[in-house]
PDBQT receptor file of N, H, CA, C and O in Angstrom, charges set to zero:
ATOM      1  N   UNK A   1      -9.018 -21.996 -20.900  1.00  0.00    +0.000 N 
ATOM      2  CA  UNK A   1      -9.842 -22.628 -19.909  1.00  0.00    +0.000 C 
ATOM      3  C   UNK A   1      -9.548 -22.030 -18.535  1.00  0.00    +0.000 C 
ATOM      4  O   UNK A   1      -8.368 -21.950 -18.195  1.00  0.00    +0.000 OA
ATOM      5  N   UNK A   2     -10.761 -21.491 -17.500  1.00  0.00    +0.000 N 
ATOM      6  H   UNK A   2     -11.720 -21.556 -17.776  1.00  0.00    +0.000 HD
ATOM      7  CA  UNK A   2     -10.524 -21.131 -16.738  1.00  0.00    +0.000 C 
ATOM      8  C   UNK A   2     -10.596 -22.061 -15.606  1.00  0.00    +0.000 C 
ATOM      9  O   UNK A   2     -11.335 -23.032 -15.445  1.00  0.00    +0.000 OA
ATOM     10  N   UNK A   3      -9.299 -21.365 -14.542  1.00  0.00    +0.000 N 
ATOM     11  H   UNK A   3      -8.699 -20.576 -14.673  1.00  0.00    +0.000 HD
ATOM     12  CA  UNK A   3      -9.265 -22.988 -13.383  1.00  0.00    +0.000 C 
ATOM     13  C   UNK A   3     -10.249 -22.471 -12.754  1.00  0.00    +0.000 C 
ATOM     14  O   UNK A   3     -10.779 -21.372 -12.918  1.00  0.00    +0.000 OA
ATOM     15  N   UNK A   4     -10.530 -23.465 -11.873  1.00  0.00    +0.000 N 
ATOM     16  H   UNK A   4     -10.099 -24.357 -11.739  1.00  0.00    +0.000 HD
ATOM     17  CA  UNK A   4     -12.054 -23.300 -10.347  1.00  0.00    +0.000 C 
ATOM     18  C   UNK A   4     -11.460 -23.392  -8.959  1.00  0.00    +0.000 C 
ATOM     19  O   UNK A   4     -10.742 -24.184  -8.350  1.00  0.00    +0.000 OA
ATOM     20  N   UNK A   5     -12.035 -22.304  -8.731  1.00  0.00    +0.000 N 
ATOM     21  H   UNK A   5     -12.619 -21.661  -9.226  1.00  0.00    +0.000 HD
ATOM     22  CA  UNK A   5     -11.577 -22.169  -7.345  1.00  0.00    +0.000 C 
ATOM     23  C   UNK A   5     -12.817 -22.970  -6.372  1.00  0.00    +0.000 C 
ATOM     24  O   UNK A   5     -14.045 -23.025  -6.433  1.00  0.00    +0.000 OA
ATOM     25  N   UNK A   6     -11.792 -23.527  -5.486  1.00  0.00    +0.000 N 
ATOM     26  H   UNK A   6     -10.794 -23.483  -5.436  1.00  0.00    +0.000 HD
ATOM     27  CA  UNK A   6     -12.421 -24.420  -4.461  1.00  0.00    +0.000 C 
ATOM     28  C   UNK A   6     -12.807 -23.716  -3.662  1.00  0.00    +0.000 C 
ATOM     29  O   UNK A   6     -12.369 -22.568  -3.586  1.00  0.00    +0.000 OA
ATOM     30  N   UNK A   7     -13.963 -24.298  -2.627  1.00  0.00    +0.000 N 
ATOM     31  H   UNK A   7     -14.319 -25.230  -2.688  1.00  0.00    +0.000 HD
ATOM     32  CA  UNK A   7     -14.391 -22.980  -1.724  1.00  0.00    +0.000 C 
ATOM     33  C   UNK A   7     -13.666 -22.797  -0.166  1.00  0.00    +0.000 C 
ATOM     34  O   UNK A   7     -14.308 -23.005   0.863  1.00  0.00    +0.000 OA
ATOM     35  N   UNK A   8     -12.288 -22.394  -0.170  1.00  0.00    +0.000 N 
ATOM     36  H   UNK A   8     -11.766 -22.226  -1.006  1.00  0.00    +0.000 HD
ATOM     37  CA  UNK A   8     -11.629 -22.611   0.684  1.00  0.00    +0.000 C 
ATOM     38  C   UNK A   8     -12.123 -21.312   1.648  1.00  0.00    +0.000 C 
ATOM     39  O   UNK A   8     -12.000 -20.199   1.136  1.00  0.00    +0.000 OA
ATOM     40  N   UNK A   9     -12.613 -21.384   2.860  1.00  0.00    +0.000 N 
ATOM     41  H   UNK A   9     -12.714 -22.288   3.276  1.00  0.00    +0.000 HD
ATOM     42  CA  UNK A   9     -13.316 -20.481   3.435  1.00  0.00    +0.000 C 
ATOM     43  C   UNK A   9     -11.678 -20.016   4.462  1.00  0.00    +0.000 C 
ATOM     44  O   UNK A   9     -10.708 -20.770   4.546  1.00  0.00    +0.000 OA
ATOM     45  N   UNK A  10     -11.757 -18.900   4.994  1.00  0.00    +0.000 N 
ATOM     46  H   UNK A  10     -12.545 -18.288   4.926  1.00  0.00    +0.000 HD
ATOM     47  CA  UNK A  10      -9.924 -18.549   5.759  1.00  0.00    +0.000 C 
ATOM     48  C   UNK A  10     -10.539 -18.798   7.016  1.00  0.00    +0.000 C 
ATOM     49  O   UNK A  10      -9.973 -19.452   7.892  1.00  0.00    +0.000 OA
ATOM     50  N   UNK A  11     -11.914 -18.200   7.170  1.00  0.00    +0.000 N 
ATOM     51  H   UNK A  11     -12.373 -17.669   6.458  1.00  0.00    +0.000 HD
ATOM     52  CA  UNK A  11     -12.797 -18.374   8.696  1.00  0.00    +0.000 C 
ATOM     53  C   UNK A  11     -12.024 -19.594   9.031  1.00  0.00    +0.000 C 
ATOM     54  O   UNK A  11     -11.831 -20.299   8.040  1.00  0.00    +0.000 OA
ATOM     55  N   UNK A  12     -11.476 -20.094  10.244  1.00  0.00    +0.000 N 
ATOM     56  H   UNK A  12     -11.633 -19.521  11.049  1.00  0.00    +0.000 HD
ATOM     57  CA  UNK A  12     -11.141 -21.289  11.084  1.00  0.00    +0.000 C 
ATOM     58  C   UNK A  12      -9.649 -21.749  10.339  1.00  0.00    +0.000 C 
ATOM     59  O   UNK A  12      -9.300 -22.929  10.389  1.00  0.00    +0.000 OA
ATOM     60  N   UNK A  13      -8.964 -20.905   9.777  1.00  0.00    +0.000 N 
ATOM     61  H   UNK A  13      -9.248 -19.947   9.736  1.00  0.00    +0.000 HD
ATOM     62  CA  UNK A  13      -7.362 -21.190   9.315  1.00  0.00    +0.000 C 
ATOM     63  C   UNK A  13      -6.594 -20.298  10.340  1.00  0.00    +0.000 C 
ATOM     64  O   UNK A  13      -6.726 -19.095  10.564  1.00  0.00    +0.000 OA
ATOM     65  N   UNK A  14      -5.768 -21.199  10.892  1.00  0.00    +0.000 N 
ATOM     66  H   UNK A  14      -5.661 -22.176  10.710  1.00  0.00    +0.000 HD
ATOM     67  CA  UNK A  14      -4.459 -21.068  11.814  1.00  0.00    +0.000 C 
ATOM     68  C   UNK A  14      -3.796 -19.632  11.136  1.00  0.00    +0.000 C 
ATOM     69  O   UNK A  14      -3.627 -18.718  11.943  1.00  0.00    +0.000 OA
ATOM     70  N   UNK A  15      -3.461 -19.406   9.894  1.00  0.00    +0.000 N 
ATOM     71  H   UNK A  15      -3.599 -20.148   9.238  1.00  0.00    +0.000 HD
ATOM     72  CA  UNK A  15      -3.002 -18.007   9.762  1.00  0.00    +0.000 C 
ATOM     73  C   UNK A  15      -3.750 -16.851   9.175  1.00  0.00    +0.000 C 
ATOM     74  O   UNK A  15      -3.198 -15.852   8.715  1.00  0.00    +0.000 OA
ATOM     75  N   UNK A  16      -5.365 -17.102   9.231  1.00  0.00    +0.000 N 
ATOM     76  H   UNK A  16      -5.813 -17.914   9.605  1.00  0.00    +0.000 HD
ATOM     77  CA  UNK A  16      -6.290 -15.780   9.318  1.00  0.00    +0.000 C 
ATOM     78  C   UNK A  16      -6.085 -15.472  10.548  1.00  0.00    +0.000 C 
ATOM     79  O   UNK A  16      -5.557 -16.058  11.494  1.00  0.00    +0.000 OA
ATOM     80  N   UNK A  17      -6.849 -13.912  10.323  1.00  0.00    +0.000 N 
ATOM     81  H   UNK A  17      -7.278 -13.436   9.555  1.00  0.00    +0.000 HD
ATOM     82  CA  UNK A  17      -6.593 -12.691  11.140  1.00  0.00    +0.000 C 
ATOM     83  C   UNK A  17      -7.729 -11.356  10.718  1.00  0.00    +0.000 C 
ATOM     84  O   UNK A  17      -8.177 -11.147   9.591  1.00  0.00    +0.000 OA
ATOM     85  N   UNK A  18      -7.975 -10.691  11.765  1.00  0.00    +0.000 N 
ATOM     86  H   UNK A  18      -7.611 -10.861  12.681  1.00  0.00    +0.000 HD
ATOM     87  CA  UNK A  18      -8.998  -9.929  11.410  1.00  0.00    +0.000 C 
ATOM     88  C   UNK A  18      -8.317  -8.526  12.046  1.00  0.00    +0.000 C 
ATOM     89  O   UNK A  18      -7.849  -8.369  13.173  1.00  0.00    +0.000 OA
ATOM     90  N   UNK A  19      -8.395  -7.792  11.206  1.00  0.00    +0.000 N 
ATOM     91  H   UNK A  19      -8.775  -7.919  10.290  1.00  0.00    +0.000 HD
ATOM     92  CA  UNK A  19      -7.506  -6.383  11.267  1.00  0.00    +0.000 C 
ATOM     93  C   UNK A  19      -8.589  -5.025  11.881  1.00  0.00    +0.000 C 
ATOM     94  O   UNK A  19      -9.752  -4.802  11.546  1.00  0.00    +0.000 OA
ATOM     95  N   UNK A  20      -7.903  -4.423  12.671  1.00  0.00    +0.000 N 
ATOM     96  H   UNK A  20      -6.958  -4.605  12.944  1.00  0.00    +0.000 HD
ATOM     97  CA  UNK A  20      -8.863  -2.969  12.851  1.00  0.00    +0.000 C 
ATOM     98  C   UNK A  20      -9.196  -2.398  12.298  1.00  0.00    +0.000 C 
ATOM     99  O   UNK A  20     -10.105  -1.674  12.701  1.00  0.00    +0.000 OA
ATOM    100  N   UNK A  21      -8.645  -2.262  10.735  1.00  0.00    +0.000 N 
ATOM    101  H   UNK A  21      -7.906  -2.851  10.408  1.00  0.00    +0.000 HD
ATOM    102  CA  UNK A  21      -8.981  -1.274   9.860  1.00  0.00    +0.000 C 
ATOM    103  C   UNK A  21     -10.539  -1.580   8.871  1.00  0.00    +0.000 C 
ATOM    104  O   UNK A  21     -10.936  -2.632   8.372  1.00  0.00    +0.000 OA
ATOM    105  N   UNK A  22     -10.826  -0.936   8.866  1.00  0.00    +0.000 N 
ATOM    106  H   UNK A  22     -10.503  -0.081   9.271  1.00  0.00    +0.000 HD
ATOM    107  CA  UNK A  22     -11.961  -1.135   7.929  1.00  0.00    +0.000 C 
ATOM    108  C   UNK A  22     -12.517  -1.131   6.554  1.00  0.00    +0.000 C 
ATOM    109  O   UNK A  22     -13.481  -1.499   5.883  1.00  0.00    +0.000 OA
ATOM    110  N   UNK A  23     -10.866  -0.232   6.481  1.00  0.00    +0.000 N 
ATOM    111  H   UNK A  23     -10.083   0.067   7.026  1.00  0.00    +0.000 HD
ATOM    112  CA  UNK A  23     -10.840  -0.380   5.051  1.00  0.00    +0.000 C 
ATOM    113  C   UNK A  23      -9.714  -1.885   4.500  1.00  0.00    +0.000 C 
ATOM    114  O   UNK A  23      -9.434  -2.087   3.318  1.00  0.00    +0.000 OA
ATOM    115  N   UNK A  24      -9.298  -2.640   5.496  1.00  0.00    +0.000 N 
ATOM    116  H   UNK A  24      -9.526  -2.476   6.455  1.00  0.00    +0.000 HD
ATOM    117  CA  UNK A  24      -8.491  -3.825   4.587  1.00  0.00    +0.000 C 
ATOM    118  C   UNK A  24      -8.617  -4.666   6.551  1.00  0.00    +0.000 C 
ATOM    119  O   UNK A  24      -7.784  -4.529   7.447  1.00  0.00    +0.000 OA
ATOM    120  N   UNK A  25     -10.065  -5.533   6.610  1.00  0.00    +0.000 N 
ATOM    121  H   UNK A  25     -10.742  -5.644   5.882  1.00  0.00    +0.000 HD
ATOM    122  CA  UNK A  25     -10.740  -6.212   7.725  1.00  0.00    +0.000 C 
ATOM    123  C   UNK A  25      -9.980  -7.251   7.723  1.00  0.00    +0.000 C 
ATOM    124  O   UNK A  25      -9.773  -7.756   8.827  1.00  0.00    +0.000 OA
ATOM    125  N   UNK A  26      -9.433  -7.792   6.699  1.00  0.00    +0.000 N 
ATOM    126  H   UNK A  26      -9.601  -7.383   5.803  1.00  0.00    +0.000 HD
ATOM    127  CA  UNK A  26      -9.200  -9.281   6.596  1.00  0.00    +0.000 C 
ATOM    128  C   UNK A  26      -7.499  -9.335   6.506  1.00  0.00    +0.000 C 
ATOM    129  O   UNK A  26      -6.901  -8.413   5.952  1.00  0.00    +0.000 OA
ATOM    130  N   UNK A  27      -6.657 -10.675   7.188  1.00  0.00    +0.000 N 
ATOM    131  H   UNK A  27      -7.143 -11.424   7.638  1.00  0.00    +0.000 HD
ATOM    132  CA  UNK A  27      -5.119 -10.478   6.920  1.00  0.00    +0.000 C 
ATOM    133  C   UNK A  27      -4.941 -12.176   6.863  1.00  0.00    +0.000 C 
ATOM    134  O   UNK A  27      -5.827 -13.024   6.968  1.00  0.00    +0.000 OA
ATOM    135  N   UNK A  28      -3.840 -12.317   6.710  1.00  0.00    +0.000 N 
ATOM    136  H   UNK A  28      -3.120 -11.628   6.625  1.00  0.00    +0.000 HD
ATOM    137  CA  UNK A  28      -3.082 -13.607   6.159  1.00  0.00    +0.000 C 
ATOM    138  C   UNK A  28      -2.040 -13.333   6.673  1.00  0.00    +0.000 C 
ATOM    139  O   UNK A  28      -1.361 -12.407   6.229  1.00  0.00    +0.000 OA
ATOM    140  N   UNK A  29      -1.527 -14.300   8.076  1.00  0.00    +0.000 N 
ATOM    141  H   UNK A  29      -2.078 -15.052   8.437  1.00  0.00    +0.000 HD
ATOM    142  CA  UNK A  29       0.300 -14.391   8.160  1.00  0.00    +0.000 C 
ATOM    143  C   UNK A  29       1.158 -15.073   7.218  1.00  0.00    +0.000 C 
ATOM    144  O   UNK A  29       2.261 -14.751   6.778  1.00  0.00    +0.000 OA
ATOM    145  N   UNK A  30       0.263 -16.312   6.949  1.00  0.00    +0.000 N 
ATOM    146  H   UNK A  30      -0.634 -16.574   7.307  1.00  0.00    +0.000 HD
ATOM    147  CA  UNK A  30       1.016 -16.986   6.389  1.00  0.00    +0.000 C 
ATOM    148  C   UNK A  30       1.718 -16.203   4.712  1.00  0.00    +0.000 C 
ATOM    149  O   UNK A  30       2.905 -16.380   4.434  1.00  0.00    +0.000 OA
ATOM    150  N   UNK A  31       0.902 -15.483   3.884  1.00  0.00    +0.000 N 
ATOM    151  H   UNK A  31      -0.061 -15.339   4.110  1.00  0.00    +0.000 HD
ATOM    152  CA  UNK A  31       1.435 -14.686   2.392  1.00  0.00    +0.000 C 
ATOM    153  C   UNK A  31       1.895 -13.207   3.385  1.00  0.00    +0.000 C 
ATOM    154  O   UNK A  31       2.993 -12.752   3.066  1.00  0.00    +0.000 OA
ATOM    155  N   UNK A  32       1.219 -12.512   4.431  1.00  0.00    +0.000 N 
ATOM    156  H   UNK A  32       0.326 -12.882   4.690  1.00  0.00    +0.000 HD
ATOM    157  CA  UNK A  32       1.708 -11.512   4.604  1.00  0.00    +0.000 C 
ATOM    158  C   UNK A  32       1.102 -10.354   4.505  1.00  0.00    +0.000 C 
ATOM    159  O   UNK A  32       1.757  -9.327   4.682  1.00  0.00    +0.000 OA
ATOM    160  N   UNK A  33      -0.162 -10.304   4.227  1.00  0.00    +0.000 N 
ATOM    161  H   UNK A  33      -0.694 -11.139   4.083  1.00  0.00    +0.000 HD
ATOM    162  CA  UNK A  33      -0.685  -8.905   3.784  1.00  0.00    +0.000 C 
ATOM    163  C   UNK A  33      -2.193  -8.727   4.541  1.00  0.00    +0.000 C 
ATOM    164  O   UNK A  33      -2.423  -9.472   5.494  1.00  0.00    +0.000 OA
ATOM    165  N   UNK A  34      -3.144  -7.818   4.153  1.00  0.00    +0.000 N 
ATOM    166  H   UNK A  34      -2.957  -7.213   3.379  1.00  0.00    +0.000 HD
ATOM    167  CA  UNK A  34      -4.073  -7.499   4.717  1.00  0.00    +0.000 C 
ATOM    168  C   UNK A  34      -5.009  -6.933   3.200  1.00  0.00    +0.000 C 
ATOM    169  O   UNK A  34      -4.542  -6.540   2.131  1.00  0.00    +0.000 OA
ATOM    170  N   UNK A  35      -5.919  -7.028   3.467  1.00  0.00    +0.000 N 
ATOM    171  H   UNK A  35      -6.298  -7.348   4.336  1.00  0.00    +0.000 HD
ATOM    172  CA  UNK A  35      -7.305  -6.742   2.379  1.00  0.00    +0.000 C 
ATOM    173  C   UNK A  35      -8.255  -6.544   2.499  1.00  0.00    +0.000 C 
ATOM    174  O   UNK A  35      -8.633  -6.433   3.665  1.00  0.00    +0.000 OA
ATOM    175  N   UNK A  36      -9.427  -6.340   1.219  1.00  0.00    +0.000 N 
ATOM    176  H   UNK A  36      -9.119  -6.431   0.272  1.00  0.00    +0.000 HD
ATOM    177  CA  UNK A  36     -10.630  -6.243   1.679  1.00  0.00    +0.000 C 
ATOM    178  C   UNK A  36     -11.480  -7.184   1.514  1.00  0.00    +0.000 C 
ATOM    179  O   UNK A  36     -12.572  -7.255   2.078  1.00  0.00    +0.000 OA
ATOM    180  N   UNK A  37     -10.843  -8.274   0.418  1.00  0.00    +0.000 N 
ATOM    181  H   UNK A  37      -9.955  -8.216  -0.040  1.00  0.00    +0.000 HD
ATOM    182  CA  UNK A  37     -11.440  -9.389   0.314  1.00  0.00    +0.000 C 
ATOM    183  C   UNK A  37     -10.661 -10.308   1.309  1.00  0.00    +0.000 C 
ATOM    184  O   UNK A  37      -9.653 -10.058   1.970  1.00  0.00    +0.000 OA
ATOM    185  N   UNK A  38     -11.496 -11.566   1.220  1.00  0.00    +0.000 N 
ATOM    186  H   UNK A  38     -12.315 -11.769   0.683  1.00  0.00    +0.000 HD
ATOM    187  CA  UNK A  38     -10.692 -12.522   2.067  1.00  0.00    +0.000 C 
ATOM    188  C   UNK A  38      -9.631 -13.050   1.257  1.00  0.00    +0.000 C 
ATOM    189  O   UNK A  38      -9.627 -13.167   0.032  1.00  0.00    +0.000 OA
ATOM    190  N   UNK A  39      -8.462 -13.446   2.322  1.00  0.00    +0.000 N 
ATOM    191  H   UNK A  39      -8.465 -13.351   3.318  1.00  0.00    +0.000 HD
ATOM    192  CA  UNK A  39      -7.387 -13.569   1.358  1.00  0.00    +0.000 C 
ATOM    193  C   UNK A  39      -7.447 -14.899   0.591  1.00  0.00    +0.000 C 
ATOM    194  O   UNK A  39      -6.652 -14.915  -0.348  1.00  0.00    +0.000 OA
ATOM    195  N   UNK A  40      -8.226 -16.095   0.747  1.00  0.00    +0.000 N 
ATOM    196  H   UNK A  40      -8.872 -16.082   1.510  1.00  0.00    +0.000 HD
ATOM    197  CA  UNK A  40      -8.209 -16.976  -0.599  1.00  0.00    +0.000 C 
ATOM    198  C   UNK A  40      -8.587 -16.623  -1.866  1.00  0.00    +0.000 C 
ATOM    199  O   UNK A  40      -8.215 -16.971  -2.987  1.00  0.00    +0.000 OA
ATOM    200  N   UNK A  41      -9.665 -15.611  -1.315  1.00  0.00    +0.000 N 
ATOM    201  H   UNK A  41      -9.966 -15.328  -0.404  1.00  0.00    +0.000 HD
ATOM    202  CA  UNK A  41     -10.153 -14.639  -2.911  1.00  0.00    +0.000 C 
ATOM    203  C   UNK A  41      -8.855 -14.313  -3.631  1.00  0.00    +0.000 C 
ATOM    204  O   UNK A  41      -8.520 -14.472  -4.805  1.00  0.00    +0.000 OA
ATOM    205  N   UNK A  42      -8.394 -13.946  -2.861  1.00  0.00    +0.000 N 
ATOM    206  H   UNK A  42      -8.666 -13.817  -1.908  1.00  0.00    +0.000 HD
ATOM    207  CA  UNK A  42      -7.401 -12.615  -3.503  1.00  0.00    +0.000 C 
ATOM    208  C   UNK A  42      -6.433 -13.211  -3.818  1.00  0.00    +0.000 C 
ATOM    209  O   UNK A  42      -5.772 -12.701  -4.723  1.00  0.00    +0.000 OA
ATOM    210  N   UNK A  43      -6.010 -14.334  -3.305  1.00  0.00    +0.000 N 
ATOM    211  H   UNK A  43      -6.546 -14.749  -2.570  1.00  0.00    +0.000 HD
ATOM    212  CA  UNK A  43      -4.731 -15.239  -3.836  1.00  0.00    +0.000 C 
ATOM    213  C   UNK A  43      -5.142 -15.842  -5.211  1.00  0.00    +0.000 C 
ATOM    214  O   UNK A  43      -4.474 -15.715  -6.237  1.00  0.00    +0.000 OA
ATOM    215  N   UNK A  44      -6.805 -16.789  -5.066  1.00  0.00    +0.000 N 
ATOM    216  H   UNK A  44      -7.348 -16.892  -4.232  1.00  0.00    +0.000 HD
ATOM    217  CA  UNK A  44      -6.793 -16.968  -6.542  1.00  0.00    +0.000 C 
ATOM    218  C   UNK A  44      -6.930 -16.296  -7.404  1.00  0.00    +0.000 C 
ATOM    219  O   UNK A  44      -6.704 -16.756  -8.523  1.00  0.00    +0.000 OA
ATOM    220  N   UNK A  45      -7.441 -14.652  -7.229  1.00  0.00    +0.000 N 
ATOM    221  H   UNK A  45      -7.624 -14.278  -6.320  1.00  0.00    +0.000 HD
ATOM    222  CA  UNK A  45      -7.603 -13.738  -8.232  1.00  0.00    +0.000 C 
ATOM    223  C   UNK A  45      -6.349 -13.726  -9.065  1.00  0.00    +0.000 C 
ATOM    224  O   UNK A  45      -6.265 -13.800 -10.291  1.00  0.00    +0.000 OA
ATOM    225  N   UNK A  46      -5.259 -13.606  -8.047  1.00  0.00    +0.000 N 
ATOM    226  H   UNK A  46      -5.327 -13.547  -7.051  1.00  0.00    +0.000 HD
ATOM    227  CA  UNK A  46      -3.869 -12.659  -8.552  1.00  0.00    +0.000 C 
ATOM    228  C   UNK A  46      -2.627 -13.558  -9.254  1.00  0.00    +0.000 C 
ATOM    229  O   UNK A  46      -1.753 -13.249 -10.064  1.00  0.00    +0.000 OA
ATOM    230  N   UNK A  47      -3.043 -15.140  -8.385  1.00  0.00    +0.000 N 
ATOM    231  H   UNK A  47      -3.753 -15.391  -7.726  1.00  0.00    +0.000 HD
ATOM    232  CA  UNK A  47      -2.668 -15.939  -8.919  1.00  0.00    +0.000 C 
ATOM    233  C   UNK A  47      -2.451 -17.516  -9.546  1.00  0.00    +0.000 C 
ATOM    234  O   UNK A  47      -1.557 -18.322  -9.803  1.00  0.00    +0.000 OA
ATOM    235  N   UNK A  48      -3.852 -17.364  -9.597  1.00  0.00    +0.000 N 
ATOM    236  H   UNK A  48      -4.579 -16.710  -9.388  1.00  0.00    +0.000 HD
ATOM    237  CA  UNK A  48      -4.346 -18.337 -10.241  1.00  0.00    +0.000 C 
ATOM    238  C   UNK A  48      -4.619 -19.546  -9.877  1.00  0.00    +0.000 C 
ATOM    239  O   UNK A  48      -5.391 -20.278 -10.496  1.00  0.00    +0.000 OA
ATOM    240  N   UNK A  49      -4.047 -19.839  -8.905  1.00  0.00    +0.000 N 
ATOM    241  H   UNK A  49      -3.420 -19.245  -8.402  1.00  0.00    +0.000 HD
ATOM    242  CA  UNK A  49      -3.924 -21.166  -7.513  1.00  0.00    +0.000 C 
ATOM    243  C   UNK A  49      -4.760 -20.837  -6.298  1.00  0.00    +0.000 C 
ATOM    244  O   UNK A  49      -4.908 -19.827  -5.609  1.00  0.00    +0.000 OA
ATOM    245  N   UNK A  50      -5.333 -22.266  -6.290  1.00  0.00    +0.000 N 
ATOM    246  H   UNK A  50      -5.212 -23.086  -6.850  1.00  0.00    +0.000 HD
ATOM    247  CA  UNK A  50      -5.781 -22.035  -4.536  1.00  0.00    +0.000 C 
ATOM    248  C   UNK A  50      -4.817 -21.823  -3.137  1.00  0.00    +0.000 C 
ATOM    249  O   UNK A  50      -3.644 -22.183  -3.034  1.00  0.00    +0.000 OA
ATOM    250  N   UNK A  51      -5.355 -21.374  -2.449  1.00  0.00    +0.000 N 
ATOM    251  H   UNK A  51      -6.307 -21.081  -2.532  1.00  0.00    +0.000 HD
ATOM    252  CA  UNK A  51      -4.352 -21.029  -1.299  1.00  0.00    +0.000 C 
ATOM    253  C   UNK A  51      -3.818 -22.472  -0.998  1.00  0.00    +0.000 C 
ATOM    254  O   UNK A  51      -4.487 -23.500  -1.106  1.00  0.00    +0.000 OA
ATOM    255  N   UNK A  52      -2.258 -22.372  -0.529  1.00  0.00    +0.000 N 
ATOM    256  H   UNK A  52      -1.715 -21.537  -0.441  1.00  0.00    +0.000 HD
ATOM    257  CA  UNK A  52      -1.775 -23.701  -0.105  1.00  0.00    +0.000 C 
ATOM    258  C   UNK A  52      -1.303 -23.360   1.082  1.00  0.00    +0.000 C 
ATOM    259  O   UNK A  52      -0.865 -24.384   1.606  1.00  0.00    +0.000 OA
ATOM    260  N   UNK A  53      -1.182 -22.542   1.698  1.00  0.00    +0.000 N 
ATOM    261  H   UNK A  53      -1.537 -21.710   1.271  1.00  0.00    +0.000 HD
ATOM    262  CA  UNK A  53      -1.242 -22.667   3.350  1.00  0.00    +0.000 C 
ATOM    263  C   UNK A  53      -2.408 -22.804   4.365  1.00  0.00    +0.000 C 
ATOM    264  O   UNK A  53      -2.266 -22.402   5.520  1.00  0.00    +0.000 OA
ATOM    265  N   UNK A  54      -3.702 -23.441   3.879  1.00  0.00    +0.000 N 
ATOM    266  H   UNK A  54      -3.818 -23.767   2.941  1.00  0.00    +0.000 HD
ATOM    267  CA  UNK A  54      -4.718 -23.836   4.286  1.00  0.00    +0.000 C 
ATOM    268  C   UNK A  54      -4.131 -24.779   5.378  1.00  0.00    +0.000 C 
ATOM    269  O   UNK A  54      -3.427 -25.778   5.228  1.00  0.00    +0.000 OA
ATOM    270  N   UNK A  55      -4.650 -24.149   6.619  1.00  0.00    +0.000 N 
ATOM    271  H   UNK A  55      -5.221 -23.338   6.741  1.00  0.00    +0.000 HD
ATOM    272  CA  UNK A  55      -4.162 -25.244   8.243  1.00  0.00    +0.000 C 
ATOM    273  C   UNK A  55      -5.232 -24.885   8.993  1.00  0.00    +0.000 C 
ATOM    274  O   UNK A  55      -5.537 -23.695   9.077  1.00  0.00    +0.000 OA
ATOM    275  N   UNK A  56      -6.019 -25.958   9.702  1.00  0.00    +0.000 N 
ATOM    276  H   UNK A  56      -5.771 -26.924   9.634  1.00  0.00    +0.000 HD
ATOM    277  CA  UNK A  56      -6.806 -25.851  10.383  1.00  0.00    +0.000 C 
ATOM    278  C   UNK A  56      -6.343 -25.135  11.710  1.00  0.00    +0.000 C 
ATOM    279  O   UNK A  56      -5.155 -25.311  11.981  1.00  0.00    +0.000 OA
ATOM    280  N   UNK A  57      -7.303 -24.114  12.861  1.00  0.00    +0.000 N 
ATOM    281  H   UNK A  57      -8.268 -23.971  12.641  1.00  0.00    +0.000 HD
ATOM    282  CA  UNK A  57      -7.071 -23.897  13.602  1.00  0.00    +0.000 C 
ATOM    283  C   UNK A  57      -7.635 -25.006  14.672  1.00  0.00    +0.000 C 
ATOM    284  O   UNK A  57      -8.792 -25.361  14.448  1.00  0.00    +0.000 OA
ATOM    285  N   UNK A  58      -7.218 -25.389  15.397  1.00  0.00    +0.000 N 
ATOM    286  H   UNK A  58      -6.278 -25.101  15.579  1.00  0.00    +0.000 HD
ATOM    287  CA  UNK A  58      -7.067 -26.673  16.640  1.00  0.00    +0.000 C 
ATOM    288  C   UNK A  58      -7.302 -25.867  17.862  1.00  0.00    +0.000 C 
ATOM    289  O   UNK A  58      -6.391 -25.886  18.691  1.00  0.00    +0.000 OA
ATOM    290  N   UNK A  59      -8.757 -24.894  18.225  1.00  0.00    +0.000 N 
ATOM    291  H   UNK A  59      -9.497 -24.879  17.552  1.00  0.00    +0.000 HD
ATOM    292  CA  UNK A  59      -8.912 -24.401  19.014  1.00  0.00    +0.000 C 
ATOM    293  C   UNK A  59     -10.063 -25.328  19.784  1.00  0.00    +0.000 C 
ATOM    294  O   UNK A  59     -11.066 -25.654  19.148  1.00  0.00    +0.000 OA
ATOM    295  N   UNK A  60      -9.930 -25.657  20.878  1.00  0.00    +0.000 N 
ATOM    296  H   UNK A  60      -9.115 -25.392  21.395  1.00  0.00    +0.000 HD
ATOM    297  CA  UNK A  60     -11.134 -26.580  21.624  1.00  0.00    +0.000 C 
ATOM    298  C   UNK A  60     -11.754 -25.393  22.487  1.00  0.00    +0.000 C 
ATOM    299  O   UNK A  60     -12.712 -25.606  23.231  1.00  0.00    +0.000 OA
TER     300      UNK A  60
């Protein structure tokens, strides 16, 4: 049985980040890395869980 990923968007999370490169646009402080997908994709791809450092950014 395959799990379901929730639609956790990174847009408006405290540890997204958007990188210069164009070949890997998208980054994550909180796991550490940079990509081409967004990194909730890529966390549930690789491991099977939804992202759990999901934190709102509190920008007014």
């Amino acid at each position: 049985m395959q799990k379901k990923i929730e639609n956790i968007k990174c847009h408006g999370c405290y540890y997204f980040y958007v990188t210069y490169k164009p070949s890997r646009p998208y980054g994550c402080r909180a796991y550490g890395f940079i990509s081409k997908k967004l990194p909730s994709k890529l966390v549930f791809e690789t491991s099977g869980i939804n992202c759990a450092y999901k934190r709102a950014n509190n920008i007014v």
